[in-house]
N, C-alpha and C positions, 0 to 999 in steps of 0.2 A: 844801228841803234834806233829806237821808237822812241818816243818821247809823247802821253797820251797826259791828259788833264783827265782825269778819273770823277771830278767834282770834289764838291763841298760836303763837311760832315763837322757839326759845328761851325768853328770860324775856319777850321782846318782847309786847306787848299790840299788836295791829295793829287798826286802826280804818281804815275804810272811809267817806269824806266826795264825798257827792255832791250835785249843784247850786249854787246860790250862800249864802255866809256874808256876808249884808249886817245893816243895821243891825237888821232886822228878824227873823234867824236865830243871829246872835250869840250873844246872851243864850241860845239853847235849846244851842245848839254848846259856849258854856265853861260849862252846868249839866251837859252829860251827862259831858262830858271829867273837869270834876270831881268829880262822881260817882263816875267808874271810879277817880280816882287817890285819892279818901277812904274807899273801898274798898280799898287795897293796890296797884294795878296802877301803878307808879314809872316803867315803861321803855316808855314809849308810840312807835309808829311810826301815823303820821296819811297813808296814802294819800288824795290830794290828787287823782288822776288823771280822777276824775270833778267838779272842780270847773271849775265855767265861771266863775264871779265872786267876788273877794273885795273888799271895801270896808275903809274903815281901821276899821269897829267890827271885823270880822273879824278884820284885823291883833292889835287891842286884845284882845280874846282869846283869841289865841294866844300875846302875851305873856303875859298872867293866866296862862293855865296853864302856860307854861316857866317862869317865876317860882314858883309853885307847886311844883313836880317840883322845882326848886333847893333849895328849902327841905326838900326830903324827899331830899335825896342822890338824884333820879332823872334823868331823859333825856328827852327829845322830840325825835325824827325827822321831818321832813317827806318824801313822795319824792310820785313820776310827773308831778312840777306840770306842766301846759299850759301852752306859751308865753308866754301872756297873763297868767295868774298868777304865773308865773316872774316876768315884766317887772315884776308887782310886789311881788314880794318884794326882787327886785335894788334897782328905783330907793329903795322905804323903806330899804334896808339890812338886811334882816331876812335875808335870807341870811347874813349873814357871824355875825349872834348865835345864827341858829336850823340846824340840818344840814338840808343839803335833798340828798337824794339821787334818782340815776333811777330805783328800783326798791323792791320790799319786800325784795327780794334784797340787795339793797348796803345800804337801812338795816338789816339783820340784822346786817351784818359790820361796822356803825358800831361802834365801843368805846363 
């Protein structure tokens, strides 16, 4: 798994996730994430478009860190998910708690 800061677009923090967030990448995935947001950065966008696998520790935080961002009045954006990943965000539900958009373009214009 990569983990790239892609920059700023708006107040957006765009983050750049490549390869799989399994049980074994998790843990290095919501240290950096929070990281960036115990540093200041609240309005996180997470392209997704390079990931080929997520497992439910991955799930697990990504919750941590939208629960986190809650507590701090901020936002987390999902977009470009791959069909495969999509399927699982849809069947956990995680779609409907977390925005998942097709683009960095469209989660910019998310409110």
């Amino acid at each position: 798994m990569e983990i790239e800061n892609t920059g700023k677009e708006k107040d957006r923090f765009i983050i750049t996730v490549t390869g799989r967030i399994d049980a074994v990448t998790a843990p290095e995935f919501e240290t950096r994430l929070l990281d960036w947001i115990n540093a200041g950065e609240t309005r996180l966008i997470v392209d997704l478009g390079g990931l080929e696998y997520i497992s439910s520790a991955g799930l697990r935080s990504i919750l941590t860190i939208a629960k986190n961002l809650k507590t701090k009045q901020g936002k987390l954006a999902l977009c470009s998910l791959r069909d495969t990943v999509k399927e699982v965000f849809e069947i956990s539900g995680f779609s409907t708690i977390i925005p998942v958009c097709e683009s960095v373009a469209a989660a910019v214009k998310e409110k």
